[in-house]
C-alpha positions as CSV (number, residue, x, y, z in Angstrom):
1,X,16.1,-287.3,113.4
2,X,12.8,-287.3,114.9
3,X,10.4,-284.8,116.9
4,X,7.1,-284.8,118.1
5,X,4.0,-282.8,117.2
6,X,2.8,-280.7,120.1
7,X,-0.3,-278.5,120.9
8,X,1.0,-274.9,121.0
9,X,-2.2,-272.8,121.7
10,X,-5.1,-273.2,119.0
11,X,-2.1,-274.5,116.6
12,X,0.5,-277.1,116.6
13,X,4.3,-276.8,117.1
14,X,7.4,-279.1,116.6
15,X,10.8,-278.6,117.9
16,X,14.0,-277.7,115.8
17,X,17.0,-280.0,117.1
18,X,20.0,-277.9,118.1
19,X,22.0,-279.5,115.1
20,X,19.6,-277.8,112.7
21,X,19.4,-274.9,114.0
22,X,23.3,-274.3,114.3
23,X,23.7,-275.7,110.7
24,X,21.0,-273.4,109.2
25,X,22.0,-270.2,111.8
26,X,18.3,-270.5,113.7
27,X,17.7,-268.3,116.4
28,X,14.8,-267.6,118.6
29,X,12.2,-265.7,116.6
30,X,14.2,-266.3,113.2
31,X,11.5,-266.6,110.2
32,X,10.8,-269.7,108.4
33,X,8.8,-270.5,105.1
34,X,6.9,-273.6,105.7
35,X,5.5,-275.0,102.3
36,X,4.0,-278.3,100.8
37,X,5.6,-279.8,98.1
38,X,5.0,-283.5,97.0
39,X,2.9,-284.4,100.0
40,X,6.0,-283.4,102.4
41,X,5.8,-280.6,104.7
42,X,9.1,-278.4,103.9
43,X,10.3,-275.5,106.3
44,X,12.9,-273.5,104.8
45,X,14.8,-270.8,106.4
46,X,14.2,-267.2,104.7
47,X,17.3,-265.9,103.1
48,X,16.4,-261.9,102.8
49,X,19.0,-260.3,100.0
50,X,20.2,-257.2,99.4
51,X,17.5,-256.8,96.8
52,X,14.5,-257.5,99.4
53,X,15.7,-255.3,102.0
54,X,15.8,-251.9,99.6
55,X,12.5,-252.7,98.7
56,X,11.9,-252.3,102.1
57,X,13.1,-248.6,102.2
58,X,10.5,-245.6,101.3
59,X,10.7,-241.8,101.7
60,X,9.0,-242.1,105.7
61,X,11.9,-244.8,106.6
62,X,14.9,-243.1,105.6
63,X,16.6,-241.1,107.8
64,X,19.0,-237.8,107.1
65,X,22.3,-238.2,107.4
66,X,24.8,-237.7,110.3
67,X,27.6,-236.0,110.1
68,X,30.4,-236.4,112.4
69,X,33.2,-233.6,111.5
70,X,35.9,-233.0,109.8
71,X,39.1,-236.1,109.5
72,X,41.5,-235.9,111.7
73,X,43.9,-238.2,110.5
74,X,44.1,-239.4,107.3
75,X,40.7,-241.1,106.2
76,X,39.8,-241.4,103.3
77,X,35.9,-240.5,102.7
């Protein structure tokens, strides 16, 4: 499949077909990696884990808890 290179401000752009971007779950403003490796340009779709997003979390982020009463029927917590 091919694209073109366009000017996209002080930078240049290309489009993602539809069939990628449904087959790799791209959406408007999803983040890429774009990388070089032997003298291709590769853009890779970021796959955040588990692992990354707790690193994300610090003592200002966290929020208390909420509690919303007592059961009323039988639930389990």
């Amino acid at each position: 499949m091919q694209t073109v290179v366009q000017k996209w401000g002080n930078s240049l752009g290309i489009r993602i077909p539809s069939a990628y971007a449904k087959e790799f779950e791209l959406k408007n403003g999803s983040s890429v990696d774009i990388y070089e490796e032997n003298g291709k340009i590769v853009i890779s779709p970021q796959k955040i884990n588990l692992d990354d997003l707790l690193a994300l979390v610090r003592s200002e982020n966290m929020h208390d808890a909420i509690e919303t009463g007592s059961s009323i029927g039988k639930e389990e917590w």
